[in-house]
PDB file of N, CA, C and O in Angstrom:
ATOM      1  N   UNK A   1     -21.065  29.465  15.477  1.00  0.00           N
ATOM      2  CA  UNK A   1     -22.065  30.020  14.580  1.00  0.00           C
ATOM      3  C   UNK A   1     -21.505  31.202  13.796  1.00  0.00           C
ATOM      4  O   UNK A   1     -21.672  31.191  12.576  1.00  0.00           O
ATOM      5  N   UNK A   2     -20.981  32.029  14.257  1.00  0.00           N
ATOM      6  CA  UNK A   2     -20.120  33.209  13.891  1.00  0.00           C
ATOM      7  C   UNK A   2     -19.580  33.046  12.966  1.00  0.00           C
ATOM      8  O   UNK A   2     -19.853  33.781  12.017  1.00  0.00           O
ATOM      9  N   UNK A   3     -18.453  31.896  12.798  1.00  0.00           N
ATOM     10  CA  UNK A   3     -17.131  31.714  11.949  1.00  0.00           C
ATOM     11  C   UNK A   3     -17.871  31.003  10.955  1.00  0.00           C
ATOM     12  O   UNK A   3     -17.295  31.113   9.872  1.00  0.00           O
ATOM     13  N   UNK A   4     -19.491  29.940  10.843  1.00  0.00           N
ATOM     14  CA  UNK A   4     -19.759  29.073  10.134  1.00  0.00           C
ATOM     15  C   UNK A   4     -20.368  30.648   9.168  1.00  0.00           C
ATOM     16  O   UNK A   4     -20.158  30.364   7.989  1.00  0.00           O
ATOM     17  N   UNK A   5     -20.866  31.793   9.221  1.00  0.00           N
ATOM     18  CA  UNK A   5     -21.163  32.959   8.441  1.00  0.00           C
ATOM     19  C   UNK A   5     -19.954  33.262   7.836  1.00  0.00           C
ATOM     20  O   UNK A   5     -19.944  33.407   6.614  1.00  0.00           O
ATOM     21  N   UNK A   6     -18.687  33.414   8.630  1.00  0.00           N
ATOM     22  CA  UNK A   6     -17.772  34.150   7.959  1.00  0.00           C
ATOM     23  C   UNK A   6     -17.240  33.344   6.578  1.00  0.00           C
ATOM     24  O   UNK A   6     -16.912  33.968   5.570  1.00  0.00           O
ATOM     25  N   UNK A   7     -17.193  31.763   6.673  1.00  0.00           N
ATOM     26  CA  UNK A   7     -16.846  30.879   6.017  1.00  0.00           C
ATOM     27  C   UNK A   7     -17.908  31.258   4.526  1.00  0.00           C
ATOM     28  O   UNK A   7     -17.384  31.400   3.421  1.00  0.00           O
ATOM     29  N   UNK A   8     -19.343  31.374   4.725  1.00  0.00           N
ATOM     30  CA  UNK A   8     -19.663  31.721   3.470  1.00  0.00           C
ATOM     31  C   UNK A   8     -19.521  32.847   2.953  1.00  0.00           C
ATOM     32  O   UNK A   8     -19.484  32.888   1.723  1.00  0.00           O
ATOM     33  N   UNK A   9     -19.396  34.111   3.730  1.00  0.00           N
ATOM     34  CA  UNK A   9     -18.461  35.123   2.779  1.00  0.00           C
ATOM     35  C   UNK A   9     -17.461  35.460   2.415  1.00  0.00           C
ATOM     36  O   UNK A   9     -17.308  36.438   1.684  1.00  0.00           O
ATOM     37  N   UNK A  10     -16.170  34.428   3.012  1.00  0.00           N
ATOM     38  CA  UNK A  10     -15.590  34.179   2.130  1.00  0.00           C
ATOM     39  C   UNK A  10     -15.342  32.964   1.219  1.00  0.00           C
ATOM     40  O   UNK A  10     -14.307  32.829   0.567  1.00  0.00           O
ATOM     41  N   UNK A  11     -16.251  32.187   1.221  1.00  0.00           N
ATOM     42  CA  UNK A  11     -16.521  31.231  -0.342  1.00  0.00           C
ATOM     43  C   UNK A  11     -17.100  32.207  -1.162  1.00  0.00           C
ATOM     44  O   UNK A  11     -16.436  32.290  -2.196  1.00  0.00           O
ATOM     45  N   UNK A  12     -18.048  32.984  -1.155  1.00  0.00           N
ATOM     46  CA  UNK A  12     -18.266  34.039  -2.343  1.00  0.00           C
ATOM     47  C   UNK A  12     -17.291  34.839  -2.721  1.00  0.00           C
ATOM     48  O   UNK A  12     -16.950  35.110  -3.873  1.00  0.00           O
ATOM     49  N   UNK A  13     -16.753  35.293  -1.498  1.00  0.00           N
ATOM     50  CA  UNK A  13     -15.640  36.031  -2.235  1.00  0.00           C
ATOM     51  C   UNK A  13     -14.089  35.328  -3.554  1.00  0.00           C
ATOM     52  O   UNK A  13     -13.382  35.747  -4.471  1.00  0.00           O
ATOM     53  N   UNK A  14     -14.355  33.992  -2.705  1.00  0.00           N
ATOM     54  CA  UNK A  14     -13.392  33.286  -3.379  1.00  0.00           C
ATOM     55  C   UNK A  14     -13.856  32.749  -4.925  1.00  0.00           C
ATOM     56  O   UNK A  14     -13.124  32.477  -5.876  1.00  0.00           O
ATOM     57  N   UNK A  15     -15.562  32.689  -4.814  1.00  0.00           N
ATOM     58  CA  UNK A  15     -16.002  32.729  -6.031  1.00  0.00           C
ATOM     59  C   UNK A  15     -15.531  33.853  -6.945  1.00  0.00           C
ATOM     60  O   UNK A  15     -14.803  33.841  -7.938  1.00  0.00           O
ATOM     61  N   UNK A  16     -16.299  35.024  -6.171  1.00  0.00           N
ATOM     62  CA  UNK A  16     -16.002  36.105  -7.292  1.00  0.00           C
ATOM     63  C   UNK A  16     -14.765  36.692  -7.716  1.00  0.00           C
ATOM     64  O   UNK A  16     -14.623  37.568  -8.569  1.00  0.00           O
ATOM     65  N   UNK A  17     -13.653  35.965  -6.853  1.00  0.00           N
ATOM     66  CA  UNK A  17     -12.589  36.382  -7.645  1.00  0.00           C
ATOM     67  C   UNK A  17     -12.063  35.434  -8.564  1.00  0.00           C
ATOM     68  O   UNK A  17     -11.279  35.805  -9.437  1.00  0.00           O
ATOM     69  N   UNK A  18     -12.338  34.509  -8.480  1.00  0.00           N
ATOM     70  CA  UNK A  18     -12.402  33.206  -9.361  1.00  0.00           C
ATOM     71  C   UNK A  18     -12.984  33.684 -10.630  1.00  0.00           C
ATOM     72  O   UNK A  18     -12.284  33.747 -11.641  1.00  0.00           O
ATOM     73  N   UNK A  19     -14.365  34.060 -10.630  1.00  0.00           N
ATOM     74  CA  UNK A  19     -14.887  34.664 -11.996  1.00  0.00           C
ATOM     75  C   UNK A  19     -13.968  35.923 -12.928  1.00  0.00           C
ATOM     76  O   UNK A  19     -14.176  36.177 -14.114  1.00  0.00           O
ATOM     77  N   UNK A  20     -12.980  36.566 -12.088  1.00  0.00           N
ATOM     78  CA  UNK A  20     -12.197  37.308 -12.899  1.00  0.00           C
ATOM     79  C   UNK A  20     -11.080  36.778 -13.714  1.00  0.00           C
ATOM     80  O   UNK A  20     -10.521  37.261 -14.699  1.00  0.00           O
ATOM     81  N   UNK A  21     -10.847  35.454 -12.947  1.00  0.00           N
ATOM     82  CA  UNK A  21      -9.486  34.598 -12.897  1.00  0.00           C
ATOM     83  C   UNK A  21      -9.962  33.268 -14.136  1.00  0.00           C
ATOM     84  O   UNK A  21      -9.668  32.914 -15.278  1.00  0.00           O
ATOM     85  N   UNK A  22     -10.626  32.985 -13.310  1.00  0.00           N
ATOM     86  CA  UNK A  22     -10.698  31.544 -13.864  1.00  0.00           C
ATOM     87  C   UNK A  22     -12.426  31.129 -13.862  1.00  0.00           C
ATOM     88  O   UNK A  22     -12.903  30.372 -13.017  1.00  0.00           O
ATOM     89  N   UNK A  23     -13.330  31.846 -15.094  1.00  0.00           N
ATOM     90  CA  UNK A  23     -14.910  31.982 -15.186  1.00  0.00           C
ATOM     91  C   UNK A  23     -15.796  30.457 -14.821  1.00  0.00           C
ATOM     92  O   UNK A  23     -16.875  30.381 -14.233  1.00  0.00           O
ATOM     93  N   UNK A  24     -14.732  28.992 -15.526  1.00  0.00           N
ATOM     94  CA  UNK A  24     -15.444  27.947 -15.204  1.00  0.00           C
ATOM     95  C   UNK A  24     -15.134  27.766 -13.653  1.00  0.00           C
ATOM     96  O   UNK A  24     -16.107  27.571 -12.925  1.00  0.00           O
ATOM     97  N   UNK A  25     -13.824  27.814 -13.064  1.00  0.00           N
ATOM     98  CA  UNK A  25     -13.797  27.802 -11.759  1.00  0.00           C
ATOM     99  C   UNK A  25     -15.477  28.063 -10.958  1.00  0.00           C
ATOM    100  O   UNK A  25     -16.300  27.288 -10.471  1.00  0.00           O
ATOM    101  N   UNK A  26     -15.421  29.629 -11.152  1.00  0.00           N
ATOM    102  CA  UNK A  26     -16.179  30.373 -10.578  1.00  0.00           C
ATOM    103  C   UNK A  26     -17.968  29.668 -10.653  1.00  0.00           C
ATOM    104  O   UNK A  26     -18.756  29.782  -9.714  1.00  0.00           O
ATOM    105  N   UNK A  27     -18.229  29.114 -11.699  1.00  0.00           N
ATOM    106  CA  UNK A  27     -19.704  28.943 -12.266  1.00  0.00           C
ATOM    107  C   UNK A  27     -19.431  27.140 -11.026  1.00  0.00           C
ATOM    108  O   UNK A  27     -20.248  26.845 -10.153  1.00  0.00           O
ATOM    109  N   UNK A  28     -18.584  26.571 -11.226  1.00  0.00           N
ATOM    110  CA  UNK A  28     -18.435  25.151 -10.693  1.00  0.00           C
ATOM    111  C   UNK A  28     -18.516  25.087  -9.257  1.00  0.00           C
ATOM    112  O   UNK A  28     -18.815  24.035  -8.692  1.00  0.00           O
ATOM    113  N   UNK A  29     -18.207  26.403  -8.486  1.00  0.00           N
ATOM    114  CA  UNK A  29     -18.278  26.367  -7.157  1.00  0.00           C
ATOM    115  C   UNK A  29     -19.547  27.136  -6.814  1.00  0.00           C
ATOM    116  O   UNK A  29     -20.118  26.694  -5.817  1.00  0.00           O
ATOM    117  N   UNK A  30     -20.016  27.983  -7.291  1.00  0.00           N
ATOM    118  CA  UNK A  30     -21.620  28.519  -7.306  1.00  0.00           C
ATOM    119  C   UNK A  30     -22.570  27.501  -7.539  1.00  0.00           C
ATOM    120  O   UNK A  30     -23.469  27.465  -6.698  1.00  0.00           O
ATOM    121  N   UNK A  31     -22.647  26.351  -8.779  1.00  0.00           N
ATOM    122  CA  UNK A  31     -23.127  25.403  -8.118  1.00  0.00           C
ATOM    123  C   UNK A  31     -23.334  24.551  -7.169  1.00  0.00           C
ATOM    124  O   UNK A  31     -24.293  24.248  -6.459  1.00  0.00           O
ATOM    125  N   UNK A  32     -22.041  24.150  -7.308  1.00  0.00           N
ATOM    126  CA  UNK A  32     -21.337  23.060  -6.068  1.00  0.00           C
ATOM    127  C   UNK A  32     -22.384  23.661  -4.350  1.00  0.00           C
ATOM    128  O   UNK A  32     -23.112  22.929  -3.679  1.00  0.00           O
ATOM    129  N   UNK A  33     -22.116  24.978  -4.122  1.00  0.00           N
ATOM    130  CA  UNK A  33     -22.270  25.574  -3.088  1.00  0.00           C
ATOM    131  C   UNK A  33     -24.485  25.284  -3.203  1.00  0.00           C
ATOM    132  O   UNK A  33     -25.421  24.714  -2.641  1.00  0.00           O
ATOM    133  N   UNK A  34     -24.241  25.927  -4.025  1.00  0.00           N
ATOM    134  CA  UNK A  34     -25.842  25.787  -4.183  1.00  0.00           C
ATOM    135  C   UNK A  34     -26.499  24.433  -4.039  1.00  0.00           C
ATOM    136  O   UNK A  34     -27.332  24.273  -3.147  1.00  0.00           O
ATOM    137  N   UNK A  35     -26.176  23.439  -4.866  1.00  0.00           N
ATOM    138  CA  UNK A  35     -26.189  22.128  -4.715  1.00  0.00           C
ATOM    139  C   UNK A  35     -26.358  21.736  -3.448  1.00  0.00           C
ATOM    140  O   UNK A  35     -27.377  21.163  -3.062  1.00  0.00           O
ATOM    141  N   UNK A  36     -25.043  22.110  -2.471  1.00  0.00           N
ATOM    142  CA  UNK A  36     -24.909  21.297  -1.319  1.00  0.00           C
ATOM    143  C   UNK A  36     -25.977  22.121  -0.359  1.00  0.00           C
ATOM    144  O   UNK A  36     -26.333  21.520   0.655  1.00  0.00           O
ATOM    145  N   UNK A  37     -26.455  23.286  -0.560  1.00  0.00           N
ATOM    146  CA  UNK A  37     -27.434  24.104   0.512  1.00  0.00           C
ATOM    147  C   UNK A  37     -29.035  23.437   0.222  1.00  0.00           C
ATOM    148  O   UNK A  37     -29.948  23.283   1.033  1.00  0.00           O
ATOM    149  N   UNK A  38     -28.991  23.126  -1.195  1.00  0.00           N
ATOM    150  CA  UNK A  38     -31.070  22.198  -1.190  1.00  0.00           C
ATOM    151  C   UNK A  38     -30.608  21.204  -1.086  1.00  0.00           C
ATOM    152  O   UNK A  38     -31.622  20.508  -1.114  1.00  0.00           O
ATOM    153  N   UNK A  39     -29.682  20.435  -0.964  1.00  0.00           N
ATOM    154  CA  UNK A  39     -29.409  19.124  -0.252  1.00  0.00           C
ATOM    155  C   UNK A  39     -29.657  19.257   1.206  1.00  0.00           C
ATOM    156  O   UNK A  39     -30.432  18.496   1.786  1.00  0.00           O
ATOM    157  N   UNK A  40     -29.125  20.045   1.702  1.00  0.00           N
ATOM    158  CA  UNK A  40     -28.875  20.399   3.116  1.00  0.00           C
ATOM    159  C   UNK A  40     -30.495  20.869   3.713  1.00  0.00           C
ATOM    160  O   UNK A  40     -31.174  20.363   4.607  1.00  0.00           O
ATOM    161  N   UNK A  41     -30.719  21.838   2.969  1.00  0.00           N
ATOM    162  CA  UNK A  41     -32.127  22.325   3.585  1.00  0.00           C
ATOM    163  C   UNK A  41     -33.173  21.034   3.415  1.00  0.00           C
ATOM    164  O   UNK A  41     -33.981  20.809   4.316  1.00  0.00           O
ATOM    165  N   UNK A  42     -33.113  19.981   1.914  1.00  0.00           N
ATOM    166  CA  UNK A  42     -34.008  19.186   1.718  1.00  0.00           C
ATOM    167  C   UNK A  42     -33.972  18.339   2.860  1.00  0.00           C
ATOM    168  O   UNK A  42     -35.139  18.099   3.168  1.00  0.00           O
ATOM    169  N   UNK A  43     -33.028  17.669   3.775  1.00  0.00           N
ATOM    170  CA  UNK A  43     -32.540  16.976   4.541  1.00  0.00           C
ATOM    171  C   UNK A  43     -32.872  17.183   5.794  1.00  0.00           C
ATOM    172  O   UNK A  43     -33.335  16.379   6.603  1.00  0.00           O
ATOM    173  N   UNK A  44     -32.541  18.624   5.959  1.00  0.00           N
ATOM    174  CA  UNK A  44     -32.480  19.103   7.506  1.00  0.00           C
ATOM    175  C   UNK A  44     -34.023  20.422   7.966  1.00  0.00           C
ATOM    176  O   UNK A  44     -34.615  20.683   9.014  1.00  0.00           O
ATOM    177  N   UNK A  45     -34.106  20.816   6.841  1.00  0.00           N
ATOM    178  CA  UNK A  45     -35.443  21.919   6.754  1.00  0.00           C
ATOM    179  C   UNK A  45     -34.475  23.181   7.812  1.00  0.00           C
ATOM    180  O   UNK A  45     -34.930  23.567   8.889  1.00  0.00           O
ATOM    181  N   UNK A  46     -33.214  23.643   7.290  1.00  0.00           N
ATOM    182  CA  UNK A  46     -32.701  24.141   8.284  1.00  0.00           C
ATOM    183  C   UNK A  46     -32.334  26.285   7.784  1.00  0.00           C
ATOM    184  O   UNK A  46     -31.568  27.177   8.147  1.00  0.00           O
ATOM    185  N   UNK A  47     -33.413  26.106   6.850  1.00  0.00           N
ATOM    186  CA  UNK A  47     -33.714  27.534   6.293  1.00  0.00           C
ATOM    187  C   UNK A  47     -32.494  28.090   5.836  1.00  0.00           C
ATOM    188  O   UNK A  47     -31.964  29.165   6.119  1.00  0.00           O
ATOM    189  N   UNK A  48     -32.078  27.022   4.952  1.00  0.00           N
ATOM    190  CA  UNK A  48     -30.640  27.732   3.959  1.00  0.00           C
ATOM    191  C   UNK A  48     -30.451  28.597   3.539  1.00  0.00           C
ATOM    192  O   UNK A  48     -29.252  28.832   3.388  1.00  0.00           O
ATOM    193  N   UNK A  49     -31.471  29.700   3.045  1.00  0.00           N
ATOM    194  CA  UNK A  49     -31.150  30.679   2.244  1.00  0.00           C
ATOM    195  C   UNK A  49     -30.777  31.585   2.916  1.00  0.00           C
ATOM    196  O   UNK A  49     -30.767  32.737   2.483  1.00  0.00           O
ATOM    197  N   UNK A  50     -30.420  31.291   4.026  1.00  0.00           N
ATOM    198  CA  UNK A  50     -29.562  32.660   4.687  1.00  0.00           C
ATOM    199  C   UNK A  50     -27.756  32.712   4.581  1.00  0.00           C
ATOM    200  O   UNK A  50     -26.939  33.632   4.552  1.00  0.00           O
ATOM    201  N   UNK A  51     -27.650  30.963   4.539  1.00  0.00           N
ATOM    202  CA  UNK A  51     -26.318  30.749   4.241  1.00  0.00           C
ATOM    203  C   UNK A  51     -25.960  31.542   2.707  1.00  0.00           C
ATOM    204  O   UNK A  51     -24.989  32.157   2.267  1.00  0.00           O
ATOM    205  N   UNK A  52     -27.508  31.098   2.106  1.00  0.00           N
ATOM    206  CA  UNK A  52     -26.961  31.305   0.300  1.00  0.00           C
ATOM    207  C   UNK A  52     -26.900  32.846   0.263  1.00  0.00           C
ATOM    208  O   UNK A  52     -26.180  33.315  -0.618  1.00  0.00           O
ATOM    209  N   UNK A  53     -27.402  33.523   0.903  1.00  0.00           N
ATOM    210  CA  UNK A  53     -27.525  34.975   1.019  1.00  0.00           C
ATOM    211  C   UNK A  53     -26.115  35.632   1.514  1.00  0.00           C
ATOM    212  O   UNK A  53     -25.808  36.776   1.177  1.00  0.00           O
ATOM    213  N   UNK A  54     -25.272  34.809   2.349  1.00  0.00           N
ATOM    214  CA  UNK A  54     -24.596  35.055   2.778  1.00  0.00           C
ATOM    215  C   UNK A  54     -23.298  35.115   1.641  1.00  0.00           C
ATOM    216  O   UNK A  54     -22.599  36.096   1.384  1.00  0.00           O
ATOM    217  N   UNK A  55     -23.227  33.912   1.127  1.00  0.00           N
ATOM    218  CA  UNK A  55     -22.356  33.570   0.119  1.00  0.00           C
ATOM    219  C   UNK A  55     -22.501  34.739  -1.270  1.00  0.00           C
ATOM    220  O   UNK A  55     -21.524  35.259  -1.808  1.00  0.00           O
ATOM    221  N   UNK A  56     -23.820  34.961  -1.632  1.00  0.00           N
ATOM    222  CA  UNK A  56     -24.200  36.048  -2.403  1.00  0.00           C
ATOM    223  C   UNK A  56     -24.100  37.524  -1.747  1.00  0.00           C
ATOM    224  O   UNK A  56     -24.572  38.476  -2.369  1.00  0.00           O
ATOM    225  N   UNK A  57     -23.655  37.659  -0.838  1.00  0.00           N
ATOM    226  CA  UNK A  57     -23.262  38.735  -0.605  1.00  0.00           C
ATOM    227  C   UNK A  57     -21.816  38.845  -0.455  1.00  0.00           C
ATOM    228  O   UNK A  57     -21.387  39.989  -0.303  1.00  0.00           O
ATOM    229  N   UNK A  58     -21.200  38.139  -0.464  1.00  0.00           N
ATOM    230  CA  UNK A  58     -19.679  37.895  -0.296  1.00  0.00           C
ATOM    231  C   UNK A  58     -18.858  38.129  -1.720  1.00  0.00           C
ATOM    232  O   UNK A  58     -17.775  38.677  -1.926  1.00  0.00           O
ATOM    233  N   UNK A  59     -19.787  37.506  -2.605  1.00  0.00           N
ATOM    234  CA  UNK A  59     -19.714  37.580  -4.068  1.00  0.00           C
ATOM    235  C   UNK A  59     -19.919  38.810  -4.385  1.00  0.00           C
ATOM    236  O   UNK A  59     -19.023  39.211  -5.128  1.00  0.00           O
ATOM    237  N   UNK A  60     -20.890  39.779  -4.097  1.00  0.00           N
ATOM    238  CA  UNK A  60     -20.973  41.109  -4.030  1.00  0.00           C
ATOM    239  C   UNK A  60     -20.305  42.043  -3.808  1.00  0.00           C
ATOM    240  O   UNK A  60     -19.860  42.879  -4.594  1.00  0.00           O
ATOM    241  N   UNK A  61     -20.174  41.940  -2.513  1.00  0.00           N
ATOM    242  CA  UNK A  61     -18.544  42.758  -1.908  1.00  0.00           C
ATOM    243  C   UNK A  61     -17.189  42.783  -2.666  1.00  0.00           C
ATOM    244  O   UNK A  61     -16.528  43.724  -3.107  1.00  0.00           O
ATOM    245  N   UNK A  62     -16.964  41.227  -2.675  1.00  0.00           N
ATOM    246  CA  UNK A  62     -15.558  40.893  -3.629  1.00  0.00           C
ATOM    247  C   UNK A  62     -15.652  41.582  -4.912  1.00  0.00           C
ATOM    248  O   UNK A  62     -14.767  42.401  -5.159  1.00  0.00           O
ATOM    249  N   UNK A  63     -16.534  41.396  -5.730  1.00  0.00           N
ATOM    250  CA  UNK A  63     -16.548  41.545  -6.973  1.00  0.00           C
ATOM    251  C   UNK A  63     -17.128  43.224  -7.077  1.00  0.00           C
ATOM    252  O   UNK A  63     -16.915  43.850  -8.116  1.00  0.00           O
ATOM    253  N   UNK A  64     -17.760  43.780  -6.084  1.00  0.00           N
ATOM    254  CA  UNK A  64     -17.632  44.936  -6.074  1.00  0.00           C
ATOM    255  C   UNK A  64     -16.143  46.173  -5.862  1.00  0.00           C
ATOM    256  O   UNK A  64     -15.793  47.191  -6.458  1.00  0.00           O
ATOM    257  N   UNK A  65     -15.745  45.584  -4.990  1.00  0.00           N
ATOM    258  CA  UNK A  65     -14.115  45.759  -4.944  1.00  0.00           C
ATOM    259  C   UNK A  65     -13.312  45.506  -5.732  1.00  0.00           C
ATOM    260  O   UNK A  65     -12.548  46.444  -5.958  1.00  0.00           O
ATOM    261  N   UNK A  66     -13.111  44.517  -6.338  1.00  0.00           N
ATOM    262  CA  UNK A  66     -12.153  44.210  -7.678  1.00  0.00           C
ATOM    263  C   UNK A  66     -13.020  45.058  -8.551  1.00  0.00           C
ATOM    264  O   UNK A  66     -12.322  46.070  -8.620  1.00  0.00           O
ATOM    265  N   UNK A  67     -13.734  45.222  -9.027  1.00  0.00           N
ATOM    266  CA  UNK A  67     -14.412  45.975 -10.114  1.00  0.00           C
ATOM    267  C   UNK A  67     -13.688  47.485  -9.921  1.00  0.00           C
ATOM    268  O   UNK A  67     -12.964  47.973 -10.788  1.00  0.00           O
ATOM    269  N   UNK A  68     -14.058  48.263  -8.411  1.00  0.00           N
ATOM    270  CA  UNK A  68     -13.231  49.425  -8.295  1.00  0.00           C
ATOM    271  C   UNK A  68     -11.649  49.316  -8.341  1.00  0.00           C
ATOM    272  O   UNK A  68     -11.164  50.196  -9.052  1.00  0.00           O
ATOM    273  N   UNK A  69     -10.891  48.618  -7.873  1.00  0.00           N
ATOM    274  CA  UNK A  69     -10.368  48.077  -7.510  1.00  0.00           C
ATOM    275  C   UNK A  69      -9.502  48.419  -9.290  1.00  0.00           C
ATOM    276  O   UNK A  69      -8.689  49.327  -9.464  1.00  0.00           O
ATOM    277  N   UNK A  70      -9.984  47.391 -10.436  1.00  0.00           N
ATOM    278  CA  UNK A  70      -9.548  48.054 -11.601  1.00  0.00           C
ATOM    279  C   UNK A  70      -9.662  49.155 -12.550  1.00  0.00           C
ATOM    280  O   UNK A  70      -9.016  49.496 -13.541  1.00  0.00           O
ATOM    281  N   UNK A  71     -11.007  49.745 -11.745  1.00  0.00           N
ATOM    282  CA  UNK A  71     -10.682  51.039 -12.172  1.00  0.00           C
ATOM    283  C   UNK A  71      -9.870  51.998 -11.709  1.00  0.00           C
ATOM    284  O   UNK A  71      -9.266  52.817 -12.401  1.00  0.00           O
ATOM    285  N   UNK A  72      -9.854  51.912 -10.653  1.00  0.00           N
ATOM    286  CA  UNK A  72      -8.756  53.045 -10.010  1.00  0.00           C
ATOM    287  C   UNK A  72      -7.324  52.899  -9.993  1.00  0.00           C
ATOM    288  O   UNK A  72      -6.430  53.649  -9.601  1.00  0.00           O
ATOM    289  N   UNK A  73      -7.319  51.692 -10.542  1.00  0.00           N
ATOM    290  CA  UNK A  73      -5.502  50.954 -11.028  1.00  0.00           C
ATOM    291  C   UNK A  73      -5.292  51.256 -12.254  1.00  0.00           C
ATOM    292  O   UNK A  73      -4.243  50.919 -12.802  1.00  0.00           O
TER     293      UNK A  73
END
């Protein structure tokens, strides 16, 4: 259960550095991810939005860090 959390913060993170890198990357796996969680919840009723919360916070962090990250470089 542990590692299946850690896995979505870092897919956000891998998003949001994607959005600095490579913007369609970034928009294609934010769907993708989203996609597969109301599939998942439609299927299973297994209260996804904690995964998606998870992933959106990962995206947060990352992209909060690279943001400082180029300013202070």
């Amino acid at each position: 259960m542990l590692y299946r959390n850690a896995f979505h913060y870092i897919a956000g993170g891998i998003a949001a550095w994607s959005a600095f890198h490579i913007p369609i990357l970034c928009l294609s796996l934010c769907l993708s991810f989203l996609v597969y969680e109301v599939m998942n919840d439609w299927r299973k009723v297994d209260h996804s939005y904690h995964d998606v919360l998870e992933f959106v916070i990962g995206i947060y962090v990352v992209a909060t860090g690279l943001l400082i990250w180029g300013i202070v470089k």
